[in-house]
C-alpha positions as CSV (number, residue, x, y, z in Angstrom):
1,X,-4.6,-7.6,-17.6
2,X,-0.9,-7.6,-17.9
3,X,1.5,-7.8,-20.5
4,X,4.5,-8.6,-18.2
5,X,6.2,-8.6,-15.3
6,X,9.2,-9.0,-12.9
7,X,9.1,-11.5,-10.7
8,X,11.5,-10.6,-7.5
9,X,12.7,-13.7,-4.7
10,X,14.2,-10.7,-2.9
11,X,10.8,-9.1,-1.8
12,X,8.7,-10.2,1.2
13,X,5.3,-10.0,2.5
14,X,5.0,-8.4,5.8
15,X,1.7,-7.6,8.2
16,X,1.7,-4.1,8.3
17,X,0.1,-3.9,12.0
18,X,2.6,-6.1,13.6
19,X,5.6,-4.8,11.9
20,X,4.7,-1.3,13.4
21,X,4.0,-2.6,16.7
22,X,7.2,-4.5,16.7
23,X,8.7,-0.9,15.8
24,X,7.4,0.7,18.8
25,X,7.9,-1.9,21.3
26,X,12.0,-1.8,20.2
27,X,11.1,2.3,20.9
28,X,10.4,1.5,24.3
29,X,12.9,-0.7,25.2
30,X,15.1,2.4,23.5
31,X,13.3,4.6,26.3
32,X,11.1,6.1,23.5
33,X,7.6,7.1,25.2
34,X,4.8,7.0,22.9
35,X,1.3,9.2,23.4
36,X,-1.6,7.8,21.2
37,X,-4.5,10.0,21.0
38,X,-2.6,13.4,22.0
39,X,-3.0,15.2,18.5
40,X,-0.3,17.8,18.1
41,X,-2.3,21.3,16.7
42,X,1.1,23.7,16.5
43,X,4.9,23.4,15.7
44,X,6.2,26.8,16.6
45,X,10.0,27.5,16.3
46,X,11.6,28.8,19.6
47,X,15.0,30.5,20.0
48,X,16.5,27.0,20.6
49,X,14.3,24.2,19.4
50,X,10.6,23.7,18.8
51,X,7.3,24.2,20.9
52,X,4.7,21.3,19.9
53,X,1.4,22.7,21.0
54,X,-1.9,19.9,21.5
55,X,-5.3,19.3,23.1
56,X,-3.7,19.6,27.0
57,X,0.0,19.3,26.6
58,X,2.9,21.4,25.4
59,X,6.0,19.8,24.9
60,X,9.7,21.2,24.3
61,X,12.2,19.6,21.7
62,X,15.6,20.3,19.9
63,X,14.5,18.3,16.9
64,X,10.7,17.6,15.8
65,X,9.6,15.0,13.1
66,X,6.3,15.3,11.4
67,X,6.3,11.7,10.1
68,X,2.9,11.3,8.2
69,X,1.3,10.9,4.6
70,X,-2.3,10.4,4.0
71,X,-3.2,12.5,7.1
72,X,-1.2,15.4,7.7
73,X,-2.3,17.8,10.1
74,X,-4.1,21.3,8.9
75,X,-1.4,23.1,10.1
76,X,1.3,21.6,8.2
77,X,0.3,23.7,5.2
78,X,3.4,23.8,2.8
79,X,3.8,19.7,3.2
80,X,-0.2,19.4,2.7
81,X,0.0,21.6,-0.2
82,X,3.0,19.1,-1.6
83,X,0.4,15.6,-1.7
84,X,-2.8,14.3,-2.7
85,X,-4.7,12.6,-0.3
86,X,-6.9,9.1,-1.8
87,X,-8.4,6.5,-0.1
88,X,-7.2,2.9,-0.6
89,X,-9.0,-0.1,0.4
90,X,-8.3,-3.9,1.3
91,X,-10.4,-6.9,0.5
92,X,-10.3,-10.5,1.7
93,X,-12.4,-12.6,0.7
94,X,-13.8,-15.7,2.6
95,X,-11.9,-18.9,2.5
96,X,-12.1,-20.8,-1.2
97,X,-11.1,-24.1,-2.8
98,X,-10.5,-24.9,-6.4
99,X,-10.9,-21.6,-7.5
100,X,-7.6,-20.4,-7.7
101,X,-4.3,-21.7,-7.6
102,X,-2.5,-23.8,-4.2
103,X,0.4,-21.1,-5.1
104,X,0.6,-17.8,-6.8
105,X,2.7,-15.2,-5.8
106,X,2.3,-11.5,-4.7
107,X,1.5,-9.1,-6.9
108,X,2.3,-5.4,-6.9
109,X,1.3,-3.6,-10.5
110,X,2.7,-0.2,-11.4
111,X,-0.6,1.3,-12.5
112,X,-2.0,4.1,-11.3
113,X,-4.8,2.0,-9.6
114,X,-2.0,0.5,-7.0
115,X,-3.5,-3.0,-7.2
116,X,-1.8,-5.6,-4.9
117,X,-3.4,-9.3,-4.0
118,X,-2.2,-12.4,-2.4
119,X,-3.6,-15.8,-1.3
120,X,-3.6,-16.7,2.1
121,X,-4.4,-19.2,4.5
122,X,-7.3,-21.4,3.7
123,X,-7.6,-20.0,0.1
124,X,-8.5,-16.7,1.0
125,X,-8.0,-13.9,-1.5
126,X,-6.5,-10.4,-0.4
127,X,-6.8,-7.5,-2.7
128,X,-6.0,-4.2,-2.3
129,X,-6.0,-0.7,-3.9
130,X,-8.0,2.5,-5.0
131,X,-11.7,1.4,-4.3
132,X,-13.7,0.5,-5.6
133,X,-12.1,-3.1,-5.0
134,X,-15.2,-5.7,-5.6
135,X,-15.1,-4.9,-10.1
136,X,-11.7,-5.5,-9.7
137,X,-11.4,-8.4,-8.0
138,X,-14.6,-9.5,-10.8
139,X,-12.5,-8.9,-13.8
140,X,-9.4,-10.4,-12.8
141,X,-10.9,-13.2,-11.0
142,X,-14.2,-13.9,-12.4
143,X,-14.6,-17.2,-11.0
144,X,-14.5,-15.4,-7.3
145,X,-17.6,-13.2,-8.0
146,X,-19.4,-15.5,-5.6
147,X,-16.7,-15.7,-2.8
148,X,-18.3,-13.8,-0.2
149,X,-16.2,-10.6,1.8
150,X,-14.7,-11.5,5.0
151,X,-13.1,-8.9,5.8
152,X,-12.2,-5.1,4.3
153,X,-10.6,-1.7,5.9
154,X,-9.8,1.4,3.9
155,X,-7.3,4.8,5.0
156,X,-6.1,7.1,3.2
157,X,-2.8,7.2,1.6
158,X,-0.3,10.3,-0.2
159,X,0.8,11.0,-3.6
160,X,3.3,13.1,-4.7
161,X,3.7,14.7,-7.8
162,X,6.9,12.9,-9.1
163,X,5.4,9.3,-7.4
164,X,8.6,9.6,-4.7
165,X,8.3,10.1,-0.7
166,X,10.2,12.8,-0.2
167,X,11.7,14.5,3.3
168,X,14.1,17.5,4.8
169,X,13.4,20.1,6.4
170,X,9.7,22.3,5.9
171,X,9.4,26.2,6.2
172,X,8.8,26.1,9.7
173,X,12.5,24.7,10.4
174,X,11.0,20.9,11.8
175,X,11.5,17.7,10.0
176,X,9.3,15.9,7.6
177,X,9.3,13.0,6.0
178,X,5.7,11.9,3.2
179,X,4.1,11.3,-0.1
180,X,4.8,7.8,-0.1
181,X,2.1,7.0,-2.6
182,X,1.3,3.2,-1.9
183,X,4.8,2.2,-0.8
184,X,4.9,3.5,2.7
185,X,5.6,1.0,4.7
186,X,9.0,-0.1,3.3
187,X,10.0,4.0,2.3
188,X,8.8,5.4,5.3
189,X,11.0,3.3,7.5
190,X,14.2,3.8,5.5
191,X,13.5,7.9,5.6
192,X,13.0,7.2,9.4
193,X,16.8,6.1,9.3
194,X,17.5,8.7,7.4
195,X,16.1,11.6,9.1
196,X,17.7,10.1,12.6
197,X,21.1,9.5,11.4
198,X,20.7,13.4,9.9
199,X,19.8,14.9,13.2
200,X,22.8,12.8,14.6
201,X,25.3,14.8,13.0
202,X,25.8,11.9,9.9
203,X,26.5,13.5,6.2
204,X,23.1,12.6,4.1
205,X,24.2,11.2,0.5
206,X,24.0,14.5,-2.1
207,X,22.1,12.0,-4.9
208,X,19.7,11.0,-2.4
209,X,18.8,14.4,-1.0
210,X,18.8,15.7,-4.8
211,X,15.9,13.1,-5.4
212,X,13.8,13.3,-2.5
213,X,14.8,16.4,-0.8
214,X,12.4,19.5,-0.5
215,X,14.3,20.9,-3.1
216,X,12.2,18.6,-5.8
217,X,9.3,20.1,-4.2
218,X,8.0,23.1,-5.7
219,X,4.7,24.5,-4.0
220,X,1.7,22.9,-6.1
221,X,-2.3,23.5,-5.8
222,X,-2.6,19.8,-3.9
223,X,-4.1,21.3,-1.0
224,X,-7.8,21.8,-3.0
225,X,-7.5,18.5,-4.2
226,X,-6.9,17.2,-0.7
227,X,-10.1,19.2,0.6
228,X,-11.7,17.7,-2.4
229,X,-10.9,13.8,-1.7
230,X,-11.3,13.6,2.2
């Protein structure tokens, strides 16, 4: 499967779910307020600030994020336009013995496949990627073919053209910050930094604005391809 490698002691494995909602409670006790389920349909630029139209509500702001990736909203046509939205799917198996090694480390691959596994507790197998993940697991593991499917969730995740996230400002004047292609949850928190220390009033670094700035990102026929892989 793999002619080599890089093995890193500086990386971690994180759970994504409670990382995020450790994010959001430090929001709160920030004074952030946080609205699930309250889709936003418009950004509309006003004489000073934004108007963020939804379903019920319209809210008033100096500065406006669009912080997304694999699901950006129809009307955010020049950043859909920039990504291509594919589905990626995680696997874990049911818990094993003697199939696999007491120890093996994480594994992140650069193909374009974006296959990742682990062990966990009790011998389980995770394995993640572009589905379809069951072959996959089969080839590189054929001694788990029988190892029944525990668990397994799919979303959908961004790629950009040059394989970088990239962020500044869109057309319509707001933020954004996407195309994170597999390595979102890592990328996206740094550009959060970023994007808040920009709107702060701090100088952004001219190399890093060079490389993931709008201005890398010419317009591109992705938004077909995103009609055609929802």
């Amino acid at each position: 499967m793999y002619l080599g490698g890089i093995y890193d002691i500086a990386c971690y494995q994180v759970h994504p779910l409670k990382f995020v909602q450790g994010l959001a409670k430090a929001a709160e006790r920030r004074g952030t307020q946080i609205f699930c389920f309250s889709p936003v349909t418009a950004i509309d630029r006003e004489r000073t600030g934004y108007q963020v139209r939804g379903s019920g509500f319209v809210s008033h702001a100096n500065e406006v994020i669009l912080a997304t990736n694999g699901y950006v909203p129809s009307f955010a046509h020049w950043v859909r336009s920039q990504l291509w939205s594919v589905a990626s799917r995680v696997v874990v198996t049911a818990p094993q013995t003697g199939l696999l090694p007491e120890k093996m480390p994480t594994v992140s691959d650069s193909s374009t496949e974006y296959h990742y596994f682990r062990l966990m507790e009790h011998g389980r197998l995770l394995f993640g990627g572009r589905p379809p993940i069951l072959p996959k697991i089969a080839r590189m593991f054929p001694q788990m073919v029988q190892v029944p499917t525990e668990f397994e969730w799919e979303g959908r995740v961004a790629i950009s053209w040059d394989g970088l996230p990239h962020f500044g400002r869109a057309p319509g004047g707001y933020w954004f910050a996407a195309g994170y292609t597999g390595h979102g949850i890592v990328l996206s928190t740094a550009l959060g930094q970023l994007i808040a220390e920009a709107i702060s009033g701090k100088p952004l670094e001219k190399s890093l604005a060079n490389t993931l700035g709008p201005s890398n990102m010419k317009r591109r026929p992705f938004s077909r391809r995103w009609r055609a892989f929802r």
